[in-house]
N, C-alpha and C positions, 0 to 999 in steps of 0.2 A: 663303625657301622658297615656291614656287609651291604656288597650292590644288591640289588632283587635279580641282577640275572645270575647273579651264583645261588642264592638262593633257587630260583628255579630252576638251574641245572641239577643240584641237589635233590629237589623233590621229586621232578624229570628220575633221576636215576634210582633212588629211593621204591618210586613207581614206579620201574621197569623191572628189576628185580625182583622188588614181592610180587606184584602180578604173575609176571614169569615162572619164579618159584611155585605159586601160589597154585597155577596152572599145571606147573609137572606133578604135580602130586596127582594128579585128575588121572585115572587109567584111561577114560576115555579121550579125552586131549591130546593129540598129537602133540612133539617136540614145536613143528614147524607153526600149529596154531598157537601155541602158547606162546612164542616168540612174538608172531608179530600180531596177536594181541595185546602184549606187554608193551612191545614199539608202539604201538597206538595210543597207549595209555599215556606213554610218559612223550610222546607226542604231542597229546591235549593238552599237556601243561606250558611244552616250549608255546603252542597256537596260542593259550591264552596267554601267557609273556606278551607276545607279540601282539595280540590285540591290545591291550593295554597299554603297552608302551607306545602305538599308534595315536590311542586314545591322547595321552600325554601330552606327546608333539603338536596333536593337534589343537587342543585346551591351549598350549603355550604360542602356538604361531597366532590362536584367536586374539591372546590376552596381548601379545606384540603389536597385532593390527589394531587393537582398541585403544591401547596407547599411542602408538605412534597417530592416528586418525584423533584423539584427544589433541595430541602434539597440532597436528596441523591444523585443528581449530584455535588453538589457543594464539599459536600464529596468525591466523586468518582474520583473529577478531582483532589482536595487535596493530598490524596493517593496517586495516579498515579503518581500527579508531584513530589510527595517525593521518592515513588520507585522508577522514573527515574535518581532522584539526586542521591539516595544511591548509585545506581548500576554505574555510570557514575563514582561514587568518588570510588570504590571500584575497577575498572578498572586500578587504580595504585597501588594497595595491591602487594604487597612480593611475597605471597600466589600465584601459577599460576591457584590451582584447586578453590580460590576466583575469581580470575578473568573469570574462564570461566564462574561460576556461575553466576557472572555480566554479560557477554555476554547472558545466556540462560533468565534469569532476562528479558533484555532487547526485549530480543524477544520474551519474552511471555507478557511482556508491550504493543506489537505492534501487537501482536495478537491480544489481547483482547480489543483492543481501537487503532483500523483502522489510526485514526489521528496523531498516532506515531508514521506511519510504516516509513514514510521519513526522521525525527529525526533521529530514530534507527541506518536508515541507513547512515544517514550521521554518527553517533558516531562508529558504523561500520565500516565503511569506515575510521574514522581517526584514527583509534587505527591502522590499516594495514598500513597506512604511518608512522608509526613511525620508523623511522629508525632500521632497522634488518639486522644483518647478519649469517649465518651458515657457519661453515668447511666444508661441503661439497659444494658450491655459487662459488667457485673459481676452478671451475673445478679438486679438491682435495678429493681424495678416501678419506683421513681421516673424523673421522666423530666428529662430533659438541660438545661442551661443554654441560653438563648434563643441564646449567642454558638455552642454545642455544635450546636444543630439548625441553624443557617444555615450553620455549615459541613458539617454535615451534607449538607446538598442541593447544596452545592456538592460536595461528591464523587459523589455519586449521578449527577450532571450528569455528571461526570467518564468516572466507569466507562460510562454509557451511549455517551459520545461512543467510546471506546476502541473497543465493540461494534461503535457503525457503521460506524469504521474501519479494520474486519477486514473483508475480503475473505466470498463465501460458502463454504460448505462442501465445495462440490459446483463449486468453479473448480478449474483446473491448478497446477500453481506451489509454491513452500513460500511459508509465508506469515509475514506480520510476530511479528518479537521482542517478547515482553512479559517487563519485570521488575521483580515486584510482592513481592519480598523482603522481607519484614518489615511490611507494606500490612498498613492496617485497612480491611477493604471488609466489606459491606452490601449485601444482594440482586444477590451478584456473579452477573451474567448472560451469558456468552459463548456463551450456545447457537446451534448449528448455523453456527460460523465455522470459518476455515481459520487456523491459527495456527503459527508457527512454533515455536521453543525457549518454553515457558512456564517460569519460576520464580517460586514460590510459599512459599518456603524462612521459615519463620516469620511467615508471615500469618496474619491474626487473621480468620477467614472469619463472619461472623454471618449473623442468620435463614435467608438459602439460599443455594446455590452451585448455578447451573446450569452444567455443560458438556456436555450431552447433544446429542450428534450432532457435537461440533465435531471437526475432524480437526485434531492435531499430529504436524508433519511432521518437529519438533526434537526436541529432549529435552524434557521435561516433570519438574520439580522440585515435588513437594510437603512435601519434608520438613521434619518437626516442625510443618509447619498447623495449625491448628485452629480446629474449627468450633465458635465459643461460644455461648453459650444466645442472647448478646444480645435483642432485642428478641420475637424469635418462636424458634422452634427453628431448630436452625443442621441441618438439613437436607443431604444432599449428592446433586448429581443428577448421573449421568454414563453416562445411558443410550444404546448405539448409540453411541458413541466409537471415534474410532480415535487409535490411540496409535503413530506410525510409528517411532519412535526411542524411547529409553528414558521408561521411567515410573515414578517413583519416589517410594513413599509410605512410607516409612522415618519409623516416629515420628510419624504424622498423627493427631492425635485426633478422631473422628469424637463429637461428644455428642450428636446423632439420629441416625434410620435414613440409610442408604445404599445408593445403587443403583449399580452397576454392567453392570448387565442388557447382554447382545449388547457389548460391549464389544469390541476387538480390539487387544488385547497386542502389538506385531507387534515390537516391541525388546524388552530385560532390562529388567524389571521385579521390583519388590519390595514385599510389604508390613509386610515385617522390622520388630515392635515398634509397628504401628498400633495404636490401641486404638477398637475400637466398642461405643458406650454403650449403644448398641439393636441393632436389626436390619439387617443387608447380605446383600444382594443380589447372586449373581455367575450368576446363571442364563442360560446363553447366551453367557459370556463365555468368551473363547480365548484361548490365549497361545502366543506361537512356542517359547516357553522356560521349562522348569519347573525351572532350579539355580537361583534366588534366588527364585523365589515361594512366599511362606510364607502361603498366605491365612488366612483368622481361623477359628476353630474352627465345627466344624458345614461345613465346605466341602473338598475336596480336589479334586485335577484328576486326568483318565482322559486317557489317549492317544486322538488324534482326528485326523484328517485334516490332514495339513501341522505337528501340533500336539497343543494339548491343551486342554481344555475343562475349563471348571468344574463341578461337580454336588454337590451335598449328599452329605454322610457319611452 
């Protein structure tokens, strides 16, 4: 098979030729126009060569960048899924300052490649239900075994990572699944996030539980929770909350105050069988729906705009 550029030097001269010839027969046609009209012609042909074969080069360096760039995803996702493996498997190491490493590991996994961050969170979240206990959980001044406070901080590590890798409050979007079913936590802090479906469904909540300001866009499960004396009072903060879909606090024991303040109910809700040890707080709170909310004595709801509002008996 012939190259194309002998080809178009062929046509090129082919073209310059009869043109040329084509020309001298003209009486009117000067020698010198007919010439370099015919260079012109068979000119246009080398131009277009060349445009084409530009064209070529360049189709071919595209098709190498889109490969080689395939290449380094297929890599990138390789990697990725091996650091995820390490870190997951390193999550049962001896070592407690290994394992927090694997937790920060993990979170900078889901940093860097968005598509982790629900993974993360779910391996997050199951490493906090692993069954824990402290010397101080049993309402016991003595305090916890030196192996009890290292894994201690390694959950504290844990839930804080959880926090950063909630979205803010105040973005678009529904936001990530947490399921902390049965979870022993400790200055559980998720305030002012965006969070999708929470469960909460026999968690063991100590010293405080912040959710104030965060918006759930799922369901939200708290039943049977509870907040234990543990180390300081188990506290419950949930001021300025929005609850988009159900919220459900069926059987929570609360054994400090509780706030609820500006809160907004906006799914079925219930607090069928909570029990509060001290004082709650529902002042300013709303609810779209008053057949299941049974709030705690000292509180009823009046009819309100769109709804119903909370107010003292």
């Amino acid at each position: 098979m012939r190259s194309p550029l002998l080809w178009t030097l062929i046509a090129s001269a082919v073209l310059l030729c009869g043109v040329g010839g084509w020309l001298l027969t003209d009486p009117a046609t000067s020698r010198s126009e007919a010439l370099k009209t015919a260079g012109l012609a068979g000119g246009a042909v080398v131009a277009l060569y060349a445009l084409w074969l530009n064209d070529r080069r360049r189709r071919v360096e595209e098709a190498r960048q889109t490969i080689e760039q395939q290449r380094h995803d297929v890599d990138r996702e390789r990697i990725s899924d091996e650091r995820f493996a390490k870190s997951v498997e390193l999550l049962g190491h001896e070592a407690d300052q290994v394992r927090v490493g694997a937790l920060h590991a993990l979170a900078g996994l889901a940093r860097t490649r968005p598509e982790y961050r629900q993974t993360v969170l779910d391996v997050l979240c199951s490493y906090l239900r692993r069954p824990f206990t402290h010397g101080r959980y049993g309402g016991s001044r003595h305090d916890g075994t030196p192996e009890e406070e290292r894994e201690l901080q390694v959950r504290l590590t844990a839930q804080r990572l959880i926090r950063d890798l909630l979205p803010p409050s105040d973005v678009d979007g529904p936001g990530p699944d947490l399921d902390l079913t049965g979870a022993v936590l400790e200055y559980f802090d998720l305030s002012h996030r965006r969070i999708g479906g929470l469960l909460l469904r026999h968690a063991s909540l100590y010293s405080s539980t912040n959710l104030s300001g965060c918006v759930f866009t799922g369901q939200a499960y708290f039943t049977a929770a509870g907040t234990g004396p543990g180390r300081l009072v188990g506290v419950f903060r949930c001021r300025n909350t929005a609850f988009l879909d159900r919220a459900w606090f069926s059987g929570t024991e609360f054994s400090e105050w509780a706030t609820f303040s500006d809160t907004t109910f906006a799914g079925r809700t219930t607090f069928k069988g909570a029990k509060f040890a001290k004082d709650v707080m529902f002042d300013g709170a709303s609810f779209a729906d008053s057949a299941e909310v049974q709030l705690p004595e000292g509180w009823q709801l009046e009819p309100g705009y769109g709804g119903y509002t909370a107010v003292r008996s």
